[in-house]
Each structure stands twice: as structure tokens, then as C-alpha cells.
N, C-alpha and C positions, 0 to 999 in steps of 0.2 A: 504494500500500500504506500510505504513511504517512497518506493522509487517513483510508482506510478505519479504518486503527488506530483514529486519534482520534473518528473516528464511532462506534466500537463504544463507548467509555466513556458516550455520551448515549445508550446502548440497551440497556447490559447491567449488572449480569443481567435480564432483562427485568420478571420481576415483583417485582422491588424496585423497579425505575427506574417498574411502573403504581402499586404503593403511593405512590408518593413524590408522584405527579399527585392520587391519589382524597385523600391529606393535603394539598393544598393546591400543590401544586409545580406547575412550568411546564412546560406538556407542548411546549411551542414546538419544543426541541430531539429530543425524541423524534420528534416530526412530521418534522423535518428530516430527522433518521436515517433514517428510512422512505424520504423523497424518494431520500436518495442511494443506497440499496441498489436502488430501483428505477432510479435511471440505470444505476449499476454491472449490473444483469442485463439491461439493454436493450441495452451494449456489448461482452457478453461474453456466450460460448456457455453451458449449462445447468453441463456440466463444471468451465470455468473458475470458476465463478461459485461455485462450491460451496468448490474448492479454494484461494480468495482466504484464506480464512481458517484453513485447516487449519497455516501457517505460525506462528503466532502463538495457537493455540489446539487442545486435542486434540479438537475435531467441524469439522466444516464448515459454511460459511456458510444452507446449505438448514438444518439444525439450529435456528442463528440464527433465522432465518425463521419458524420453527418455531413457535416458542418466544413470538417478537413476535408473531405472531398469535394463537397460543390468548389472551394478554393482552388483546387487544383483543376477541375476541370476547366472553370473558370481560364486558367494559367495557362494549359495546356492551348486551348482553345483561342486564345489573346497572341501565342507566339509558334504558329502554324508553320509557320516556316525554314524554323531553327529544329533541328534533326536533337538535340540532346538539352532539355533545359530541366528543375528542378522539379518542373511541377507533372511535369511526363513520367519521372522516378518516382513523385510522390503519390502519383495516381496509378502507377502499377500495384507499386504498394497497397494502397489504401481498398483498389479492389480486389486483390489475394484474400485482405482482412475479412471483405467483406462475403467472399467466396467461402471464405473457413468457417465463420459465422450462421449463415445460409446455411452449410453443409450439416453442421452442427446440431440446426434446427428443423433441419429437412428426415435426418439420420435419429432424430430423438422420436418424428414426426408429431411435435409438437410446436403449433405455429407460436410465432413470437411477439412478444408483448404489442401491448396494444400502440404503447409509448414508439414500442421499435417501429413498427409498421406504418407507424403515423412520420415517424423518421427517414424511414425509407421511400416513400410515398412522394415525402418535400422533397428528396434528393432526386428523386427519379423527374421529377415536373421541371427539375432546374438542370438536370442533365438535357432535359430534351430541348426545351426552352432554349438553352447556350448554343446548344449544335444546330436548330435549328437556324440561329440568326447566323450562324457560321457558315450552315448551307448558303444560305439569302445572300449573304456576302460575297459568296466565292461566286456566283452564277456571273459574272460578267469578268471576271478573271480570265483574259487567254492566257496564261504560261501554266508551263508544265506542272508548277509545284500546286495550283487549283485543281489537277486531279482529284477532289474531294471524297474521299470513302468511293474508294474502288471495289467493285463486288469480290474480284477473288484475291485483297489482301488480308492476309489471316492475321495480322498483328490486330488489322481492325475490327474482323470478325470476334478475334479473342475478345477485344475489349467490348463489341455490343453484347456478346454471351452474356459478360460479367455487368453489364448495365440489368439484359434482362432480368437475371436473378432478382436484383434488387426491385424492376419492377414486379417480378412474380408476387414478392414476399408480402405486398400492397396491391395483389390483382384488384380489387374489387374496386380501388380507385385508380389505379394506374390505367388497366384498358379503359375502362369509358374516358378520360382523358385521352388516349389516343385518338380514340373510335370518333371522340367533337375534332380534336387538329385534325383528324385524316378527311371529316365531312366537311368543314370548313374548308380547305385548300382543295377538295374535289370542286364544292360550290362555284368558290373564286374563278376555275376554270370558264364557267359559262357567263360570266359578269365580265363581259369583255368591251364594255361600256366603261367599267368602273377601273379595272385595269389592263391596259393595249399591252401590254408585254407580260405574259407568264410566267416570262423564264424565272424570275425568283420563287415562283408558287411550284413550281413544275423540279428546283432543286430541293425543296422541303419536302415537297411526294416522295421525292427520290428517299431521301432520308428516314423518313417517316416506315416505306418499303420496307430499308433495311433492318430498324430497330424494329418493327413489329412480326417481322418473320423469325427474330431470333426470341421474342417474348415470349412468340403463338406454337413455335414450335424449338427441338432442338437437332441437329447438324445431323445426331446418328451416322455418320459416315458408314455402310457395310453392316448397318442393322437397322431392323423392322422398327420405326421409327412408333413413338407411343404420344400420346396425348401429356405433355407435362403434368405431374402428380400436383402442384400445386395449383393447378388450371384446376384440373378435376376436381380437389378436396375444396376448393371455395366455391363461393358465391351459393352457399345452402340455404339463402332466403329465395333464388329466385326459382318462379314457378312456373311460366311460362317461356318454351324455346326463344320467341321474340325479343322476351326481355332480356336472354342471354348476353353479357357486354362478348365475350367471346364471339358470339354467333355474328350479334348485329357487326362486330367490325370485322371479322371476314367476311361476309359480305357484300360489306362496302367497298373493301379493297377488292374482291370479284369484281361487283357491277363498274369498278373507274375501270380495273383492265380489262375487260367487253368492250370499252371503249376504241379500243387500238383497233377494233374490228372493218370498222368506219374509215375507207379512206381519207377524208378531208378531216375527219379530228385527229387519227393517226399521223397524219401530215404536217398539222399546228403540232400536236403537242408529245407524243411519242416518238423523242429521240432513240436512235439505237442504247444509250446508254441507260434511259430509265425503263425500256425495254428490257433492259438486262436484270436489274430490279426486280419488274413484274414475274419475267418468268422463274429468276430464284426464287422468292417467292409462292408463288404457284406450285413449284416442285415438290418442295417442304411442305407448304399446305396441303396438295393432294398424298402427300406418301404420309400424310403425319390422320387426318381428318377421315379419309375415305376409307373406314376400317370396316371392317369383315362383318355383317348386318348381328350373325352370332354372337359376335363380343357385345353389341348394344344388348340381345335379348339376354344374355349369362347374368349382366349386370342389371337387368330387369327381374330377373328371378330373384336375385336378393334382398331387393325392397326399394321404396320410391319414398325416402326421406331422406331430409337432410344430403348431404355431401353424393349417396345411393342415387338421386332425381339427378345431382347437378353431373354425375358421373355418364346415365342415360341420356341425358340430352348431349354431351358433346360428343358424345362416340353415335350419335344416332343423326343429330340435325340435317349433315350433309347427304344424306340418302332420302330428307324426308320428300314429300312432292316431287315426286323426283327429279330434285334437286342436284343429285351427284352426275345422274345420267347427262346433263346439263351439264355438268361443271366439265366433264369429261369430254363433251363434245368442242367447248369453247376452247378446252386447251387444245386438240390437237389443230382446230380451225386454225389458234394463233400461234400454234408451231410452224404449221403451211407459211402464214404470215413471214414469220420473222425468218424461214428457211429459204424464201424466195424474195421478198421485197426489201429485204434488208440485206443487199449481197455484199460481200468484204467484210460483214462485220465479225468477223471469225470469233471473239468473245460472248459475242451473242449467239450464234448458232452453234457454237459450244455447248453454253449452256441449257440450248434448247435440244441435240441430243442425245447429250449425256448426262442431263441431268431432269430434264422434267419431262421428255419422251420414256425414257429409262423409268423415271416414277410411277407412269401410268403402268409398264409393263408388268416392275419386278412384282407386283402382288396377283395374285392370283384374281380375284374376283373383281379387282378394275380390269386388268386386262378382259377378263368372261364379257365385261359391258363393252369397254374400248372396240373389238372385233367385231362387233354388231353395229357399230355406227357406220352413216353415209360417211362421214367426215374421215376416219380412218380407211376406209376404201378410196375415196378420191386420193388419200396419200399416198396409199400403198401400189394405184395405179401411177403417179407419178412418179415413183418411182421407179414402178419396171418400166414403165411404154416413152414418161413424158423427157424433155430434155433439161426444164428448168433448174434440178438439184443435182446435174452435173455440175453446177459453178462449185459447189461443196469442195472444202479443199480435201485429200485422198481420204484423212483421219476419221472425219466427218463423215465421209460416205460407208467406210467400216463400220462406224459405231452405231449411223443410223440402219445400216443394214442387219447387220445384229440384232436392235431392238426388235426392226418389223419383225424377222424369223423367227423371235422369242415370243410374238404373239400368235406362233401358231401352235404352241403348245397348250393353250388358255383355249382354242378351242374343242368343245367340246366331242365330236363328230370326229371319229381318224378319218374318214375319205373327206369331207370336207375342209381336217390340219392339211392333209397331204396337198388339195386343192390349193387351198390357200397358197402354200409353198412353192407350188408350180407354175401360180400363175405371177408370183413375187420375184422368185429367181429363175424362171426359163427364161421371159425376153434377156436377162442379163447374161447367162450363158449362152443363149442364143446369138448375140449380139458379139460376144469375142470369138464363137467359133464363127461368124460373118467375117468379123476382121481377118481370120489367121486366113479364111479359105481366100478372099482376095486375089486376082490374077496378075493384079498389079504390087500385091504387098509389098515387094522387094523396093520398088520405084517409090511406095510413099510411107513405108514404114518409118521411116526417120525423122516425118514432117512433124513438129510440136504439137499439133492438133490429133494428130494419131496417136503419138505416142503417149498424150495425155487422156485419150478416151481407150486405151488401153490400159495405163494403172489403173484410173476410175473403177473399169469393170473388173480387175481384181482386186481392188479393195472391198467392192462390193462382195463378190464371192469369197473372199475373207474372210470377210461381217459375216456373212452364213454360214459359214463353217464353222464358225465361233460358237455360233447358237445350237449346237448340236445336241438335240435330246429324245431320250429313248425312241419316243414317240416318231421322231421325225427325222431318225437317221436314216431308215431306206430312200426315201424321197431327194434329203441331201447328196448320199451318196451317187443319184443316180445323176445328180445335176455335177458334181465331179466327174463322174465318167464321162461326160457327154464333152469334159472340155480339155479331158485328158492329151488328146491327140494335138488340139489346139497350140495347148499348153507346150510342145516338146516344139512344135512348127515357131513358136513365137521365141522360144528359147533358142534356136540356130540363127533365127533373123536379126534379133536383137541380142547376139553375141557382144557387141563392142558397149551396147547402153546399160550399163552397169544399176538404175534404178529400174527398168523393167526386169534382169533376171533377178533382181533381191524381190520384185514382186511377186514374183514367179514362184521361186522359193520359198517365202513369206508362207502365203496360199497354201501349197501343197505341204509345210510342216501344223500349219495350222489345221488342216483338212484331216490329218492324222493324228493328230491330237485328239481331234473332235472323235475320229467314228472307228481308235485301234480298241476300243472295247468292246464294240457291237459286232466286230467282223466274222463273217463266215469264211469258211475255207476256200468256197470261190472268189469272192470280195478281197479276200486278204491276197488271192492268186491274181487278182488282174491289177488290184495297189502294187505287189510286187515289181511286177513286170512292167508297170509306169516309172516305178520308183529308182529301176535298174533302168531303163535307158533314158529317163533323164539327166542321171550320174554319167552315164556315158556321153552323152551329147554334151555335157557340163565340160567332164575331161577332155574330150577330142577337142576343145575349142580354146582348153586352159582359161580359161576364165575365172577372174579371179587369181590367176597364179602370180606371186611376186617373186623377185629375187632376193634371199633371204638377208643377204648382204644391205638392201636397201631397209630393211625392215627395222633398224636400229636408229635412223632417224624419225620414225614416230615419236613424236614426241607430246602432241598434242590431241585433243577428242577431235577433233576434225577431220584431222588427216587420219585418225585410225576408223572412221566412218568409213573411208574405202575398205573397209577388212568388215562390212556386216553381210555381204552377202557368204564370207567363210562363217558367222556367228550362225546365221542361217542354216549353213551345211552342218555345222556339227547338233543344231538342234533337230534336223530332219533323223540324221543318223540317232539320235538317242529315243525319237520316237519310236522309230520301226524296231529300234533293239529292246525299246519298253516292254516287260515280261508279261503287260498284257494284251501282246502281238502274239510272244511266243506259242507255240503249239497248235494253233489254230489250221498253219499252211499242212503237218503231218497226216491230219485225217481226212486231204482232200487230194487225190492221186490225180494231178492234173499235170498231162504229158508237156512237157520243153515248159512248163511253168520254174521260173527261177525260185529258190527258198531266201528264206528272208537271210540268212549266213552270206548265201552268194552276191547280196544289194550290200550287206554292212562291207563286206572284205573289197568291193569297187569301191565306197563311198572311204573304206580305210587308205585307197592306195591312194586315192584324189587328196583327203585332208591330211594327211602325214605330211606332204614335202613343202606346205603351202605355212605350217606351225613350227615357228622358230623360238628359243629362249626369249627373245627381244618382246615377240609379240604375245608370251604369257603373260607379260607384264603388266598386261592392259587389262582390272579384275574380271570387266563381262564376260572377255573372249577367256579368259583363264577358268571363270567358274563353267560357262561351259564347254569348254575344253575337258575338265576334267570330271563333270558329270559324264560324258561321252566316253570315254577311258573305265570309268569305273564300272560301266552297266554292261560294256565290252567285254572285260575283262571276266566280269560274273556270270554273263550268259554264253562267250563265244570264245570261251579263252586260245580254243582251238585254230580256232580265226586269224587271232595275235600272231599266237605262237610259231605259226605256218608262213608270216611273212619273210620278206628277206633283211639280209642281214640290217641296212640300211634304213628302212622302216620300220623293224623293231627297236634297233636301236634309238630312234629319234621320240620311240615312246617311253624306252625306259630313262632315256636320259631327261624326258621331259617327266615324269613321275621323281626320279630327284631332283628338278627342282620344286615341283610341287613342296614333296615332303619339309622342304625349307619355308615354303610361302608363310607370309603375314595372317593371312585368312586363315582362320577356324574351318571353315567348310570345305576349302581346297587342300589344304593336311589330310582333315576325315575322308576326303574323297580318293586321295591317293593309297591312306594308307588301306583303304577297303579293295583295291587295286591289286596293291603288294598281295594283298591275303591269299586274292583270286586267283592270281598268278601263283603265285609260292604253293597253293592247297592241288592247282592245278600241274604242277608239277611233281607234286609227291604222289599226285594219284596214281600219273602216269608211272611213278618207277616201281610203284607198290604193284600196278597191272605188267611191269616185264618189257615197258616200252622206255624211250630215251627222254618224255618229256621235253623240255629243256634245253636241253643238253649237249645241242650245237650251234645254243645260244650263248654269247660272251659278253663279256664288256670289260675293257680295261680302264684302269683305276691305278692312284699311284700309290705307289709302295716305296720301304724302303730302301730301294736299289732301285729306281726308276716305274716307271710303267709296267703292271703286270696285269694276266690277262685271268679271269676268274669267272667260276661261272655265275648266271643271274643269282642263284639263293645266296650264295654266300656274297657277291657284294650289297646288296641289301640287308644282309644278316648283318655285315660291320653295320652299315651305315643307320637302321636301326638303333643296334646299341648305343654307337656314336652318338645317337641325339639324344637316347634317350640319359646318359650315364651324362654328360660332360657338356650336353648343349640346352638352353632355354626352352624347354619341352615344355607346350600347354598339359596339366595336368590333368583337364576332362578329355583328355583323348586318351588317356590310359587305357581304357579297354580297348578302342580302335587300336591303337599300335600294340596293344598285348595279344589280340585277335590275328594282326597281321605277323606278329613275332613267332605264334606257335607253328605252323608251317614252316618255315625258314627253318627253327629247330628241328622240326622233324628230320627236314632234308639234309642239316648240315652239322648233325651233333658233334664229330666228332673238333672241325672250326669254332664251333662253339665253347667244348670245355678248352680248346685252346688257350681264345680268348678272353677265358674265364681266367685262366692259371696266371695270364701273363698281366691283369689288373691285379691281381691279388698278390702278386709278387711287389709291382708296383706301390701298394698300398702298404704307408707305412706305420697308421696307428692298429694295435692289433684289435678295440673296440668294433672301430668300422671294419677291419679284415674279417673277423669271426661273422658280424652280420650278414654281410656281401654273399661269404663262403655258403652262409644258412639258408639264404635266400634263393641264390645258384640251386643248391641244391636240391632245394622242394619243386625249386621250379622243375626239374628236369629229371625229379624222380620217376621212376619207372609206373608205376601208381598214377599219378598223375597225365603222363604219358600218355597212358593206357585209355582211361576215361576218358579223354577230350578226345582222343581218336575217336573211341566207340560213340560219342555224342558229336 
């Protein structure tokens, strides 16, 4: 209590103690004061934390709180343009405090005093209040630094989070307070009598967007987003949907963006940037509102009182009249919108979709409504037949191709998914095997315009390949096949355009990804035989090939961007060797059909001479590099083993360096490598064959260069790191897993190098352990077991 005392004089009264900094004073001590209030509420409950001060002052320490924050926002907001000042640190601060606070009193789930709420409430009005004039201000700002609350800066996202909290904590006055500014600045729009220029109304909306999507809802990034708990536990006097403050200002903010509908108000007042807004927005709202009709009737079952009523009406409003079916048709109307009228704005049609086309999909029972609308048919036809959302840049065109295909597993009807399907990605398949058949292809294949309506339509079949689900892998596959052929014609023509064959390759590692767990024997026989003469037509062309010599000047991400159609090749090759390929091709006796062994050991002889030391250096290509190696190694050791001297070698020496790498995952993936190999060669000597064993590798020794075979230079090298060098200690079982094989094969190098540490070794403490150690490891007993296991 006594420190806290003395702390309050370096912080109060607050806004004398920020005059005294903006005059010239030292904000040091104010900062510190902050520091301590947030220890003190990370030691103590919401309650206590309040009450610390009520002793020694007639409010409470949330008051305090209160009070130091409008100041700093205040501060923050006054010096917009200086990247580091007091009040920026002291309002990080003061919102941690207030996040701990919140959490405290969210986690006890007992709301917080009346005093606090009523505190939180003033601070929330004078938060919004500030930034709002801050909007107004900046709206005739041209320079760059008037970027004002950009939609996808997370610094700023972080800080509306933590505003919203604080409005949550006071829902029942903070929304209606929104829901009047948000109706007010919609009004103003059409009072264009009273004001001829909007744009400062139109930068408040904006604002206004922001903070109330992060109120109404939260981010959920990668999960099934929920209705905020403190949304739901308030507002238990009201009893009517209408009167919901929730309801009515979603709502409102729907019916202003309905607006954009409207060419000529779209044109006054719907910039691409508050476009951007609306649809985040939107996203949140329908992924967060539009829940599953069950969840409203579960929570009907349990009674219609109190907090139970206010629970049922927000999981229920947006489907009432149907209202939802509505909501859902207006988004995709102003997806079309902002997909097509709004071309270049790449931020904006980002956001429309991957994030609020994507909302309608990821749930199950919007998508069931979405696929029955005109509105989604008109899109779905512009897609395959129209030309307008080619302007899409490639990214765009994947991810909205994606979505569409993900909405034919929502429908209900298999012949009608399958329909769907066929009639979404045949014109698009349809449309490259046009291009490749061409009798001129050679003469215009290289024109911009071809070459660019060629990625397009394998981004698009990309996107579809992505979407691959139980349901609608035959259909997929068959729109694969159909452009198989294509595919190999467009890969010889466009030998020298380095971003059509990483398309190409893209596609077809993608394509396998999607449909190596559904394959039949036949399916997996005619993938093969794609798979093998695309490798071949790849090789014959050297494509991609560098000279290793040259490959030590990478040195930068850009220049190693010529090396992603090799990142490509080694993830093709780890699909087809993915284990749930394997076995599939054995139970289908299909004559001159290649096996998946004979695609990995071409795709082996192509990527070996092409993977230099230099360029493991680079972690992508290195992690998969050595995911590729290790799945190799476990399913096809025979493969390896059988090459020539020069290609095995360029593995094993690239496995030591592995073994050295920085990376966790490139270690474990090496040393599971080593095991495959080592286990594979003891099998073979145990079966009476040579495994190994006219494999070498030399290594320096005491008298120069000597020549040794694989287990025992791995056996040193093993020990070596594990005995004497900075060995990560969670890999211990990976390297004790790869170590027992080696032993097997090399016992008698083994107790060698056992005898010659131990000679070595000169305190007899550690020699007696070492010795104890050795030898449990390598008792016969033990031995014995882990063989038979």
C-alpha cells in the first residue's frame, strides 16, 4: 500500500502530471507508474485491484486507470506522426493492464463493479470520441503518413481488440452509443444540402467499421468463431429482438453497406478503401452471427430468462425472416461488386476472397443456403464461361477457385456436387486443353497475353485441386486427367518461361496432395505414368538445371526465387513417395504401367545434381530437401542404394550436412535418414546380400584421406556430435534410434572407439560412468530386444 501510495503522486492527477511531459517534463516516472499498476493487476484479482485505492482516495483504482488512459490516448493521438513518443508506451501499457483486468473478471465470470463499468464506459466514449476527430482530420491529408488505421495493420488491430474489451465490459452503454454515431454519420450521408463534401463523414464510417467489428465480434483466426461471452451474458432486461442494441446496430451497419449496391451512391461514397472496411466487416459478422439454427434451439431448451432470452436472440436474430438468406445473398452480390468494379485494388479483393467468400463457405449450413442462391450461380458462371475475373491477379484466382469447389461439398445431392463441379471446372480445363491443342501454339505461345491466360487457368485448377474432398475426388480427378496431356505439351513449349513450368509443377504437386489418399490402382497407374514422363520431358530439357559453381553467389531471396521450380520438384517427389501412395499400384496388374519406385529413382536422378551445399543453405529448399531424403530413405531405401557412385554420394554428403544444421527439424529429419539407411543395410547383410557395401565415402583420418564404408563413417560422426559437439538434447531419441543400426553393423569400430575415449579420459569418476554406460548400451540383452522389436 505504501509503495502504491507513492506511485500515485508520479501519476496523478493525470492530466496535469501529461501537461507537465507535453511542457517539457520527464515522462520516465509516469512510465514507471504504469509499469507498477500493471504488476499490481497481474497479482491481484479485478476486485482487489480496484479496491487498493478506494482506502486513501474516494474512487477506485479502475477510475485511476481510467483516467491515465484517456491521457495517453489523448497523447498518442495529438502526435500521429512521430513513430516513438511517451504516450504510445504508456498506452501499450495501460491496455495490457486493462486486458489483465478484463481477463480476471471474464475468468472469475463475475462482471465488474458497477463503479468499474461506469469507468470503463467514460473511457470507451472518449476513446472513440478522440479517434474519431482524428479520423475527420486526417480525411484531406495527401501524404503517406495519413494512411489512417489501415485494415491489415495488426499493431492497430491489436490495439482496437484491446479498446473493444473495454467497450465489452460496459456493452449495454457502449453499443447503443455506437449504434447513435454509426446512424448519425449514415444520416449525414443523404443531407447533402447541409454538407457538399462527405469525405470527413465517410472517414468516421470508416472508423467507426473498424472499432465495431472488433466489439461485435472476435479475429478467431483458424477457428469456428463464437458470439462474444460478454455480448451474450448482458443486456438480461431486454425482451424484445428489436430492442436488441446488438441487433439494431448490425443492422444498420448491413443496411449502409446494401448501399454500395447502387451504382451512383457507390460512386459518391464507396471508396475502394472503406470498401475494404465493409467487407472485413461482413466476414466477421457472417462467420461470427450466422450460427447453426441448433445452437439457437439447444439454448432454447434451457430456459428464456435473464442472460438464457439474451443468449437466444443473438444466436437466432440473423436467420429470423429470413433475414440470413438475405444477408447471404447481398454478400456474394457485393463480392461480384468489388471482384469486378473495383479492378487493381488487390487489398480489396483480397479481402473479398479470402476472407468473407471463404466465411460464407467454411460452415457448413451457410454454404447449404449460399449454393441455392441466383447470386452464387451468376458467380460461379463467371467464373467458368465469363472473362471479367481474369483481371484477378494468379493468387486471387486460386483462392477464389478453391472457395467455389469447397461449395460443392455443402451440396446436398452427389450427382448434383458432381454437376456442380463440372460445370465450375470443365470450361476451365476445357479452355487450356484449347490453348495447348493450338496449331499455331509455337508462333504465339510466348505472347504476354497467352502466356498470362495460361497461369490464370492453372491457378484456377490449382484452387480445385486444393478443395479436394471425399465427396468430390472422382469428379476432380477426372478434370486432371482430361488436362494431363495438355499439361506435358505446355511443359516442352514453354521450356525456357520459367513461371509457366513452376505453374505446371505447382498444379500437378498440388493435384497429388489433394487425391494420393483416394487412389485406386488404376488412378494411381495413369498418375504414375503422367508423373514419369513429365520428369522426363522436365530432364530432357534441363530445366531448371544450374551450374553448381554458380550457386554460391545466392545470396539473396530473390535471386534464390529462381530455385522454386527445384522446391516444387522435391515436393512432387515427397508426395508420390507419401506412404499413403504406397501399395495401392501392387494390387492392380497393369501391363508397361510404370511403379511408383521407377517415377521416385527418374525424379532422384533429375534432383541430385541440381542440390548443392550452397543451396541447403536456403531453410525452404533445405526443409524440403530433407523431408524428401527422409521419406526416401524409409520407403525406397533400395532406390538410394542402387544409384551411382556420384548421386549417392551427393546424398550422403548432403545428410552430413544436414546433421550439422541450425534447425530442429532438418537434424530430426536427417537423423531418421541415417536410421533408414543404417536399418537398411543391416537387413540386407543379416539376408546374405552386400547391402551397402560398394558404397564408400572418404573422410579424413589420421594419415590423410581414408576410404570407409557408409555405417561406420556415420557411426564416428554420430558419436562425434553426440560426445564432444553442441547436440540439441530433444533429439536424443532420434539420434539414439539412428545410432542402434550403425551399432549393429559396426560393433566391433564401435568398442574401438569406445576403448580409445576411455583411455583418453582422465578422471577415473567420468571413466567408470562412460565405461557403465558403453556397456549397457551394447549388452547382449539389450541387443537382442530392440532387434526383436
Amino acid at each position: 500500500m505504501h509503495i502504491l501510495s507513492a506511485v500515485i503522486l508520479w501519476i496523478e492527477p493525470p492530466n496535469v502530471i501529461a501537461e507537465s511531459i507535453r511542457n517539457g517534463g520527464s515522462e520516465s516516472e509516469f512510465i514507471d507508474g504504469c509499469h507498477v499498476l500493471l504488476s499490481v493487476a497481474s497479482l491481484t484479482s479485478s476486485s482487489l485491484f480496484d479496491n487498493l485505492l478506494k482506502s486513501i482516495r474516494q474512487y477506485g483504482t479502475i477510475n485511476l486507470l481510467s483516467a491515465l488512459t484517456s491521457e495517453a490516448v489523448k497523447s498518442v493521438l495529438d502526435n500521429q506522426n512521430e513513430e516513438e513518443t511517451w504516450g504510445s508506451d504508456a498506452l501499450d501499457i495501460l491496455l495490457e493492464t486493462w486486458n489483465v483486468i478484463l481477463g480476471e473478471a471474464c475468468a472469475d465470470k463475475s462482471p465488474m463493479s458497477a463503479d468499474g463499468a461506469l469507468a470503463a464506459s467514460n473511457l470507451f466514449k472518449i476513446i472513440v470520441e478522440s479517434h474519431l476527430k482524428a479520423a475527420a482530420d486526417s480525411a484531406f491529408e495527401d501524404s503517406d503518413d495519413a494512411e489512417y488505421f489501415h485494415v491489415s495493420v495488426s499493431k492497430r488491430d491489436e490495439q482496437l481488440a484491446l479498446y473493444a474489451l473495454i467497450a465489452r465490459a460496459a456493452a449495454d452503454t457502449t453499443i447503443p452509443f455506437l449504434e447513435q454515431l454509426f446512424s448519425e454519420r449514415f444520416a449525414r450521408l443523404s443531407q447533402r444540402d447541409v454538407e457538399n463534401d462527405p469525405t470527413r463523414t465517410l472517414e468516421e464510417l470508416y472508423w467507426l467499421l473498424l472499432i465495431t467489428s472488433h466489439v461485435l465480434t472476435d479475429s478467431g483466426e483458424g477457428e469456428t468463431l463464437l458470439i462474444p461471452e460478454a455480448l451474450q451474458a448482458g443486456f438480461t432486461n431486454v425482451v424484445e429482438v428489436a430492442q436488441h442494441p446488438v441487433v439494431t446496430l448490425s443492422w444498420s451497419i448491413i443496411n449502409f453497406s446494401r448501399q454500395c449496391l447502387d451504382p451512383g451512391i457507390r460512386g459518391r461514397y464507396f471508396s475502394p478503401r472503406l470498401m475494404e472496411a465493409v467487407i472485413w466487416f461482413l466476414a466477421r459478422w457472417v462467420a461470427t452471427y450466422l450460427v447453426p439454427l441448433d445452437v439457437s434451439r439447444e439454448i432454447d431448451s434451457v430456459g428464456r430468462h435473464g442472460s438464457q432470452h439474451s443468449r437466444k436472440l443473438l444466436n437466432s436474430f440473423a436467420w429470423d425472416n429470413n433475414q440470413g438468406e438475405l444477408v447471404l445473398d447481398f454478400v456474394v452480390l457485393m463480392s461480384m461488386v468489388a471482384l469486378t468494379t473495383y479492378q487493381g485494388e488487390i487489398e480489396l479483393q483480397t479481402l473479398t476472397c479470402q476472407k468473407l467468400l471463404a466465411s460464407v463457405v467454411r460452415r457448413k449450413h451457410t454454404c447449404a443456403y449460399v449454393v441455392q442462391l441466383d447470386s452464387w450461380r451468376d458467380l460461379t458462371r463467371a467464373f467458368a464461361s465469363g472473362r471479367s475475373l481474369f483481371s484477378l491477379s494468379g493468387r486471387l484466382q486460386r483462392s477464389l477457385a478453391e472457395t467455389l469447389a469447397c461449395a460443392a461439398s455443402c451440396i446436398k445431392d452427389p450427382e448434383a456436387s458432381v454437376q456442380y463441379l463440372r460445370d465450375l471446372m470443365g470450361p476451365v480445363a476445357g479452355c487450356l486443353v484449347e490453348n495447348a491443342s493450338r496449331s499455331d501454339l509455337k508462333s504465339v505461345a510466348h505472347q504476354p497475353d497467352v502466356i498470362y491466360m495460361v497461369c490464370c487457368l492453372l491457378e484456377r485448377l490449382r484452387g480445385a485441386a486444393r478443395a479436394t474432398q471425399p465427396r468430390t475426388q472422382k469428379v476432380l480427378f477426372e478434370m486432371g486427367h482430361t488436362v494431363m496431356n495438355s499439361l506435358l505439351t505446355l511443359l516442352e513449349v514453354y521450356k525456357n518461361q520459367s513461371e509457366v513450368i513452376y505453374m505446371i509443377l505447382k498444379f500437378v504437386v498440388d493435384f497429388i496432395d489433394g487425391q494420393a489418399v483416394f487412389l485406386d490402382g488404376k488412378e494411381t497407374s495413369v498418375l504414375m505414368s503422367f508423373c514419369l514422363r513429365l520428369l522426363q520431358i522436365y530432364s530432357s530439357h534441363n530445366i531448371g538445371k544450374v551450374m553448381l559453381s554458380l550457386s554460391s553467389t545466392l545470396r539473396s531471396e530473390s535471386q534464390s526465387e529462381k530455385y522454386k521450380d527445384l522446391r516444387a520438384l522435391l515436393r512432387l517427389l515427397t508426395n508420390i513417395c507419401s506412404k499413403d501412395l504406397v501399395g495401392f499400384l501392387s494390387d492392380s496388374n497393369i501391363e508397361g504401367s510404370p511403379d511408383i519406385a521407377e517415377v521416385i529413382y527418374v525424379g532422384l536422378d533429375i534432383v541430385t545434381p541440381l542440390i548443392s551445399l550452397d543451396l541447403l543453405k536456403y531453410p525452404k529448399l533445405s526443409r524440403d530437401y530433407f523431408v524428401l531424403m527422409s521419406h526416401l530413405l524409409e520407403v525406397y531405401p533400395e532406390k538410394v542404394a542402387h544409384l551411382n557412385r556420384d548421386a549417392f554420394g551427393r546424398i550422403t554428403g548432403s545428410l552430413e550436412f544436414g546433421l550439422r544444421n541450425q534447425d530442429g527439424d532438418v537434424v530430426e529429419r536427417c537423423l531418421t535418414a541415417v536410421n533408414a539407411l543404417a536399418s537398411y543395410h543391416f537387413k540386407e547383410r543379416l539376408g546374405g546380400r552386400g547391402g551397402l557395401g560398394s558404397q564408400v565415402m572418404e573422410s579424413e583420418g589420421s594419415n590423410g584421406k581414408l576410404q570407409e564404408s557408409i555405417s561406420s563413417h556415420f557411426l564416428r560422426l554420430l558419436l562425434q556430435l553426440l560426445l564432444f559437439e553442441d547436440f540439441r538434447m530433444e533429439l536424443a531419441g532420434s539420434a539414439a534410434d539412428a545410432l542402434l543400426p550403425l551399432l549393429f553393423c559396426e560393433q566391433e569400430l564401435y568398442q574401438r572407439l569406445v576403448h580409445e575415449l576411455l583411455e583418453k579420459e582422465q578422471n577415473p569418476t567420468v571413466k567408470s560412468r562412460l565405461a557403465l554406460a558403453f556397456h549397457n548400451l551394447t549388452s547382449s540383452n539389450n541387443l537382442s530386444s530392440t532387434l526383436d522389436r
